[in-house]
Every structure is written in structure tokens, then in C-alpha cells.
C-alpha positions in Angstrom: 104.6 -16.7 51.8 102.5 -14.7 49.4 102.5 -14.4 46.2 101.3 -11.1 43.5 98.8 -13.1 42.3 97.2 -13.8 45.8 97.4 -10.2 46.7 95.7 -8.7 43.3 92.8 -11.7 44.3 91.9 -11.0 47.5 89.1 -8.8 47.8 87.1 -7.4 50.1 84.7 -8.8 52.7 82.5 -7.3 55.7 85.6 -6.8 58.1 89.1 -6.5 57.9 90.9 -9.4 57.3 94.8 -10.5 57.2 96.9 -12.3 54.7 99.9 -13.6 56.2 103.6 -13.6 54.2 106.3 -14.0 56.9 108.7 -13.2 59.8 106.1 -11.3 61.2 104.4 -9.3 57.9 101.5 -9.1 56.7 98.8 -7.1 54.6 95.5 -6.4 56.0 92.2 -5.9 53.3 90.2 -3.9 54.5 86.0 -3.5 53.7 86.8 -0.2 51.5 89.4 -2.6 49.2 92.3 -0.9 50.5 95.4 -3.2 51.6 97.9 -1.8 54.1 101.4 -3.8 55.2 102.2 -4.0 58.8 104.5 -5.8 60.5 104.0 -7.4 64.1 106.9 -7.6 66.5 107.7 -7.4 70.2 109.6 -4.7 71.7 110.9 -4.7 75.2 107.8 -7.1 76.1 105.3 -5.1 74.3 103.2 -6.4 71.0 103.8 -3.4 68.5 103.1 -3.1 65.2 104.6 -1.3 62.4 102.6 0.2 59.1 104.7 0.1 56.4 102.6 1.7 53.6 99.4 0.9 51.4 99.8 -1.9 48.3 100.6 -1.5 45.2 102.5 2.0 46.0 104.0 -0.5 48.1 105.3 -3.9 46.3 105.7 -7.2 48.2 109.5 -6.8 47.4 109.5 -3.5 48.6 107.3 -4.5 51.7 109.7 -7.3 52.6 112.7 -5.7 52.7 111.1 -2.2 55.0 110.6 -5.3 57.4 114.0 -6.7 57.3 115.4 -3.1 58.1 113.1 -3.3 60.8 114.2 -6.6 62.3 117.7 -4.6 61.8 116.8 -2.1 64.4 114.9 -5.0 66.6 118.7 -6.6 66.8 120.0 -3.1 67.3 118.1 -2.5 70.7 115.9 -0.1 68.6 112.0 0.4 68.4 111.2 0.3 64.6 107.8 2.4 65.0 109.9 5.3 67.7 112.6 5.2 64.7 110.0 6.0 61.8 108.2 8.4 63.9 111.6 10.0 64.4 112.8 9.8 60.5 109.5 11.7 59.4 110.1 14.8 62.4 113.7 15.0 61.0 112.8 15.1 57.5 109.6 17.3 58.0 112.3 20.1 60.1 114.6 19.6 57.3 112.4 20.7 54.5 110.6 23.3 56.7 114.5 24.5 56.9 115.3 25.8 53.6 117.6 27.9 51.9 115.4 30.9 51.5 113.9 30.6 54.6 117.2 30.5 57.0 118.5 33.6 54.6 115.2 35.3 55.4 115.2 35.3 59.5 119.3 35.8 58.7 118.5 39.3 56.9 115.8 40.1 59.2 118.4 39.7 61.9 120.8 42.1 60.2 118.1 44.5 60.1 117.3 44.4 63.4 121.2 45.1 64.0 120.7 48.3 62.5 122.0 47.6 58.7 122.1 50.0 56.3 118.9 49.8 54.1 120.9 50.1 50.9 122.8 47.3 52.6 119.8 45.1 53.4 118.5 46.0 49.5 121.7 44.7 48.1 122.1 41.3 50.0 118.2 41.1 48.8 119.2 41.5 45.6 121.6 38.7 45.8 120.1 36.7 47.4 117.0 37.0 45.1 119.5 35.3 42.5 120.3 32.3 44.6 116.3 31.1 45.7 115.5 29.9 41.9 118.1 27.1 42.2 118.8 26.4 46.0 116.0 28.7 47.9 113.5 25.4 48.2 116.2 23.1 49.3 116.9 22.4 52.9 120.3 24.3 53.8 121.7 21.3 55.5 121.7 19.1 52.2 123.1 21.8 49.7 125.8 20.4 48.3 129.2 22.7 46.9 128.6 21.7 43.8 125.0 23.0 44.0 126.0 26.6 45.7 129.0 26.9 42.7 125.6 26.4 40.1 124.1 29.2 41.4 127.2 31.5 41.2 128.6 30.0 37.8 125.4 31.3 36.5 125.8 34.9 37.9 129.3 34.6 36.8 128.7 33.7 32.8 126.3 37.1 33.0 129.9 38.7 32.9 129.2 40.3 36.9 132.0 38.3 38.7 132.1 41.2 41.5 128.2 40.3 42.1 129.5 36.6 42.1 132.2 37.5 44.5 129.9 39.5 47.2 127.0 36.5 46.8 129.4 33.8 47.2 130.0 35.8 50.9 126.5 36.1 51.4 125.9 32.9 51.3 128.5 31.7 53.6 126.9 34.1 55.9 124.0 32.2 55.4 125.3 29.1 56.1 127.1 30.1 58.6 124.0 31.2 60.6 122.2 28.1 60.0 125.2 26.4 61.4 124.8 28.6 64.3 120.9 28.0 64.7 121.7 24.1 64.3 119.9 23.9 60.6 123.4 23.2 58.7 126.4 21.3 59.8 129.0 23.1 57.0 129.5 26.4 55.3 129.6 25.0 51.9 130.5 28.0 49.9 133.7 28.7 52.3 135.1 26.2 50.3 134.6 27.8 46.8 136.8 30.9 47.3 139.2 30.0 44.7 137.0 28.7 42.2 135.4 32.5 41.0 136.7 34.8 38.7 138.7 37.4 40.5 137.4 40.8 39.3 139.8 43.9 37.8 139.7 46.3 40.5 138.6 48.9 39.0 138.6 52.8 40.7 135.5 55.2 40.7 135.9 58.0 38.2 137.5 61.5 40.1 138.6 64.2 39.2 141.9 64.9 41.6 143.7 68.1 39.9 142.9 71.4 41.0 142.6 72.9 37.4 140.0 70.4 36.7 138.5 70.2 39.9 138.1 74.2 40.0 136.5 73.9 36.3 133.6 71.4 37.3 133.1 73.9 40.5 132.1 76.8 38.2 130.5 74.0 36.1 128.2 73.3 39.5 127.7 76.7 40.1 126.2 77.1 36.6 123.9 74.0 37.0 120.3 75.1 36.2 118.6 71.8 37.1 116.6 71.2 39.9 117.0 73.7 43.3 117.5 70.8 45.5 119.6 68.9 43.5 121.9 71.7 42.7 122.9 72.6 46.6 123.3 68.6 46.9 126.1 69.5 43.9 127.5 72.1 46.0 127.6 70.6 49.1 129.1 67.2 47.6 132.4 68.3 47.5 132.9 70.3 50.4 132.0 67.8 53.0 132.8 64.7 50.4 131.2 62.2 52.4 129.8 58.6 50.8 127.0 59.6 48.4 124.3 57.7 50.3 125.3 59.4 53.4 124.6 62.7 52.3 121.3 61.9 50.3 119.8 59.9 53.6 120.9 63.3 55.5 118.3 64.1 58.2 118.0 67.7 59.8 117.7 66.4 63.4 121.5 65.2 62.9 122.6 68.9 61.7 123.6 71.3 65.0 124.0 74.6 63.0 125.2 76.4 66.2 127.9 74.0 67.2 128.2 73.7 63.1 128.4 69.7 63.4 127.1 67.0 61.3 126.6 64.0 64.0 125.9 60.3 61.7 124.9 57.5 63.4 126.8 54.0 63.6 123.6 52.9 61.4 124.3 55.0 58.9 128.0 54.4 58.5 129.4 51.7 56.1 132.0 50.8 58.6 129.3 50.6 61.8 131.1 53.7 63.6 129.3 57.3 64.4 130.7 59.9 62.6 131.1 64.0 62.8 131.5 66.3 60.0 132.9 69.6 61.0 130.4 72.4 58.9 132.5 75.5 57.2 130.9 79.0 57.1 130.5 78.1 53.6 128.7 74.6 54.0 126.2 76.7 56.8 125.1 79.0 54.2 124.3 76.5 52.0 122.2 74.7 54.5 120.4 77.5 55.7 119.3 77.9 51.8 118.3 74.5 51.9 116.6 74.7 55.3 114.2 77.4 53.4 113.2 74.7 50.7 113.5 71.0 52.8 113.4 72.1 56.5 109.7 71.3 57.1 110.6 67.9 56.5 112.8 64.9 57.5 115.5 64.7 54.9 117.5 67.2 53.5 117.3 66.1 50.3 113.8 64.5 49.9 112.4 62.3 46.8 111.1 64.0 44.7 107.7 61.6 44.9 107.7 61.3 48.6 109.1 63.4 51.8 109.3 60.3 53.4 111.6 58.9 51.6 115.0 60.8 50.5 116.5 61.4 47.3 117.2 58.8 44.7 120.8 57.2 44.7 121.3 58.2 40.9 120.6 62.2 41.9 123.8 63.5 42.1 125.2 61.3 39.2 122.3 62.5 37.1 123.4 66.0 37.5 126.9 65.1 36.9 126.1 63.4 33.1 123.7 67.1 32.9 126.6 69.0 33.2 128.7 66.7 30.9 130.8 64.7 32.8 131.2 61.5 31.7 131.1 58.3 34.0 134.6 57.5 33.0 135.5 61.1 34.3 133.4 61.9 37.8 131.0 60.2 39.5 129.3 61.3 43.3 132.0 59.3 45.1 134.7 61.1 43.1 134.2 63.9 45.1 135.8 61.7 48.2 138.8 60.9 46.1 138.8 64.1 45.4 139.6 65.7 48.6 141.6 63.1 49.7 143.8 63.3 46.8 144.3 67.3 47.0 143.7 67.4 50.7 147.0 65.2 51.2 149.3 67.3 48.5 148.7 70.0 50.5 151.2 68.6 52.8 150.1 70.7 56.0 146.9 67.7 57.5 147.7 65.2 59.3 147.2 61.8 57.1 145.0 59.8 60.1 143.0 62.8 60.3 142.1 63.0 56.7 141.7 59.4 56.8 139.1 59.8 59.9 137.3 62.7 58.1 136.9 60.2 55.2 135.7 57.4 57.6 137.8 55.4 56.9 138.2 52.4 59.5 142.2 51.3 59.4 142.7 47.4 58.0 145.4 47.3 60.7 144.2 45.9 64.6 147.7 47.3 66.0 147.4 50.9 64.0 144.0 51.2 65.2 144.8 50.5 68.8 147.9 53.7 68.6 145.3 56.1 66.6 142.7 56.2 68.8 142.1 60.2 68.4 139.6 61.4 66.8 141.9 64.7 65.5 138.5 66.6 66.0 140.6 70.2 66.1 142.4 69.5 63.5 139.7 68.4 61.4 137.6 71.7 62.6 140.3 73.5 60.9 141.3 71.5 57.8 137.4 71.1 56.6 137.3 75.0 57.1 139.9 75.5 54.9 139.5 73.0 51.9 135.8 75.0 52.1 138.0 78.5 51.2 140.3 76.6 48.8 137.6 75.5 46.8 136.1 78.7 47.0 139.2 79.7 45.4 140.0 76.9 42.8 136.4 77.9 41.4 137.2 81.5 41.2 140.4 80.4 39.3 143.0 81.3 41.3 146.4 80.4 40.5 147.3 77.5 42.8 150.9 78.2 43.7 153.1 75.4 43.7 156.4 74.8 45.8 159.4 74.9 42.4 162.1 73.5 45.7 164.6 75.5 43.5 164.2 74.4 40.0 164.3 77.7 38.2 166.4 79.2 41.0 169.5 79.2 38.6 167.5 80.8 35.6 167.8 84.4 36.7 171.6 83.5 37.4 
């Protein structure tokens, strides 16, 4: 058997030559001074021989005991040299298969599946957060432990709401990698219970009509920006999501049947969508049409016509006039009408609730309200138009007293 010393001796000669330890191993010199271990055995009648890695990276120790795992797989019915071959595929696949990119074809996926692009920006964003700790680890060996790190550390920023979505973006992650056979678990399934459950807490709205008539003569005084200030006025007569008016395109706008067609794209929930246009909401469009109508978007940037208005637009306007974030925000206008739209007591509530886009939580509900009210919803968004028009002109909004001062003129 050979010793250290006999190895750190031997030196180099014309040719190759072998220096024999046991059981098959060996270490060949070779003329440029390097020395290699191999290992000779015989594998379903064939001579084969096995390289187990260059000396002193490799130690005789070391050397010996990659041959006895070897003779392991001989007595196994296994080839040792098919084995490694197949070890260094797996591992290379492995690390070609990380974190970042499985949650990169994952998002580019989604997009072609026609998400949102404030959608695609946020799970970015998220994701973004995640790729410094886990992005350059392959997704099948991420531990739970490892994907709680990454959202403990979101998490002690004070944001558990961030925590909460990425915790579900990355068991979407997962669970495509399981799905393209890169990851055998979804790891963060597991640490639902372990975030910080965040206070819900509701988007600023104004929902009486006093106020709501005062911040209508407030919009109506707005001397900002032309564009911006018919986004104001059109906000709370059609109160649709915020991001679904600024994205607004004037191909989707059919002034003569007065319709607002949205595609499922374009829609939080993934379903088209029609907003019936009031007389008023038509006038204010054609003004618009004079300023934006050579273009794509309604409401373009202000930098680029390709691109539409800035998310923060509307709410810009809102802190301009003096409302506070704690007292209305774009999506208050929604709340709004929903709010003040139900008190009135004469809609049906599934078709507010469809004019709001909102898709039911409940399979069996969905399945009996199937209708899409459309007449009713012709009429209803006609008429909140003319009771706005008349909470801003301060009318007195009479209230039902169901005989409480009946008995004071008694």
C-alpha cells in the first residue's frame, strides 16, 4: 500500500507511470508532474477504469475511501464510472435550476397569460426581495427554514402585507417548478402560520352625500392639469379600479352605443367588463377626445403617449385639493358609490356588485347570478351620473323620517 511519503517522492519520468496502493487503486505520474487516482475494476466483463481526482486536492485517505464507495456500487450491480457520469448531470441541472431562474420563465408565463402589467410589476418587485438570499440556489434544495429568512427579513421592515403576498408568490413558484419536475415540495405552503397577520386596514372614502357633494364642487374647482382634472371628474361617475381608468384606451370606448368594453386582461378578477356611459360621462369624453384622441390612452403620461398616466395622478390631485390620505384616495371613489348607491334602496345589490366587478367568493352564488343586469345597470349608472350632478349643486338630499316627526304637528 502506499504511503504520503512515497507519493510527495515520486517524480516525473519520460512517460506515464503507475504507483500501485490496493484493491484495484492506483495513482498514475504523469511527464508534466501531475498525479491522477484511478481505480481499475471489471464491469459486466469489461476492464473499466474510474478517475477519481488529481493528488493532493485529492488525499490518499480521501482516494481510498471514493474507491470503497465504488466497490459499493460494483456489489450493487452498478457501474461506478455510468454513476459519476450521472451524479455530475444531476448536479449540473440542479444548479442550472435555481430559484431566480424557475421564477423568471414562471413570470414570463403569467405574462404570456395576459397579466396585468401592474400585476407582473408587483410580483417583480417581490420577487426582487427574495433573489439576494435564495435566487442562486437550486429550488429543489431550498429548505423552509431558508424561504422563512427571506420573509422574516421583509417582515422586521414593518411590511407584513408584502410578507404575506411574497410568501404566496413563492409557493407559486414552487409550485411550478414542481410542475416542470425542478422541485419535489412547495416549501413555503408550509409557513402560512408562521407570518404576522396584517390589520386589515380600508382605503380612505368619502361615503356621505354632504361630503361627497363638497369634494364634487371641490373637483370642479381643480385648476391643475386639463387632463388630470376630467380624470377627477370622470373618477367618480364611472368609479372603476384606478388603474383601470388611467390604462383607458379609446378603441375600447363605443360613444354611440355609450359603452365602455374592458378586456379580461385588464380586469383584476380575469373577466371582461362593460361600463354603461351617462350623458354626463359622454360629454366629458368628447372634451377629452379634443385633447387625448389622436392618441392611444385617454389619459396619456405626461412624458410619453405610449405609455398612460402615472398611478399616483389622480391621488396627486386629490392631496392638491386637500384631501388627506386618511380621508380619500382614487379607490375611494368605488366605495363611494357603492356605499350611497346601495342606501338608495331602489338597485339591485348583484347589480351594483357587477358594476363594481366584483367576482362573488361563493361557487354556488355565482352559479344562480349568472346575469349580467345589463338594463338595470344602463339605468342605475345614468342616474348616480344626475345624483351627483345634484349633490354638487347642493341639493338637499331628502331622506325617508318612516314617521318620526309624524306626531310633532299633533
Amino acid at each position: 500500500m502506499l504511503t504520503h511519503i512515497q507519493i510527495t517522492s515520486a517524480k516525473p519520468t519520460g512517460k506515464a507511470f503507475n504507483l500501485a496502493d490496493s484493491q484495484g487503486l492506483y495513482l498514475t505520474i504523469k511527464p508534466n508532474g501531475s498525479k491522477l487516482w484511478r481505480f481499475n475494476y471489471r464491469y459486466l466483463d469489461k476492464q473499466k477504469t474510474l478517475h477519481l481526482g488529481p493528488w493532493p486536492d485529492v488525499g490518499l485517505a480521501d482516494a481510498r475511501s471514493r474507491r470503497d464507495e465504488a466497490r459499493k456500487q460494483l456489489a450493487a450491480g452498478l457501474d461506478p464510472a455510468y454513476e459519476k457520469k450521472r451524479a455530475r448531470i444531476t448536479a449540473k441541472i440542479a444548479a442550472a435550476n435555481t430559484f431566480k431562474e424557475v421564477a423568471e420563465e414562471w413570470v414570463a408565463k403569467c405574462k404570456r397569460e395576459g397579466r396585468a402589467p401592474v400585476t407582473l410589476e408587483k410580483i417583480r418587485w417581490l420577487l426582487g426581495m427574495a433573489y439576494p438570499m435564495i435566487g442562486s440556489l437550486p429550488i429543489a434544495k431550498i429548505t423552509p427554514q431558508e424561504a422563512l429568512a427571506v420573509l422574516r427579513k421583509v417582515e422586521a421592515t414593518g411590511r407584513y402585507e408584502s410578507a404575506r403576498r411574497m410568501r404566496s408568490v413563492l409557493s407559486r413558484v414552487f409550485r411550478y417548478g414542481i410542475a416542470t419536475a425542478r422541485a419535489d415540495r412547495d416549501v413555503a405552503s408550509d409557513l402560512r402560520g408562521a407570518l404576522t397577520t396584517p390589520k386589515v386596514t380600508h382605503l380612505a372614502a368619502i361615503t356621505t352625500p354632504k361630503e361627497a357633494g363638497a369634494l364634487l364642487r371641490a373637483i370642479d374647482d381643480y385648476t391643475g392639469h386639463e387632463i388630470t382634472a376630467i380624470a377627477l371628474r370622470l373618477s367618480p361617475h364611472l368609479f372603476v379600479r384606478p388603474g383601470e381608468l388611467r390604462q383607458a384606451e379609446w378603441s375600447e370606448i363605443d360613444a354611440r352605443a355609450a359603452i365602455w368594453s374592458l378586456s379580461a386582461e385588464k380586469m383584476k378578477m380575469r373577466r371582461p367588463h362593460r361600463v354603461p356611459l351617462s350623458r354626463q360621462v359622454l360629454a366629458m369624453l368628447e372634451e377629452l377626445h379634443a385633447l387625448t384622441g389622436h392618441g392611444r390612452f385617454l389619459f396619456p403620461s405626461f412624458r410619453s403617449s405610449r405609455q398612460c398616466m402615472s398611478e399616483n395622478t389622480v391621488n396627486a390631485a386629490l392631496r392638491r385639493l386637500g384631501y388627506s390620505q386618511e380621508e380619500m384616495t382614487a379607490h375611494g371613489f368605488r366605495a363611494m358609490a357603492a356605499t350611497l348607491l346601495n342606501e338608495m334602496g331602489i338597485w339591485n345589490p348583484d347589480a351594483i356588485e357587477k358594476q363594481l366587478a366584483h367576482l362573488d367568493t361563493s361557487m354556488v352564488r355565482r352559479t344562480y347570478t349568472r346575469g349580467e343586469y345589463w338594463d338595470e345597470r344602463v339605468r342605475m349608472m345614468q342616474h348616480w351620473s344626475d345624483y351627483l350632478d345634484q349633490l354638487r349643486a347642493g341639493a338637499k338630499i331628502l331622506r325617508p323620517d318612516f314617521g318620526k316627526n309624524r306626531d310633532k304637528g299633533a
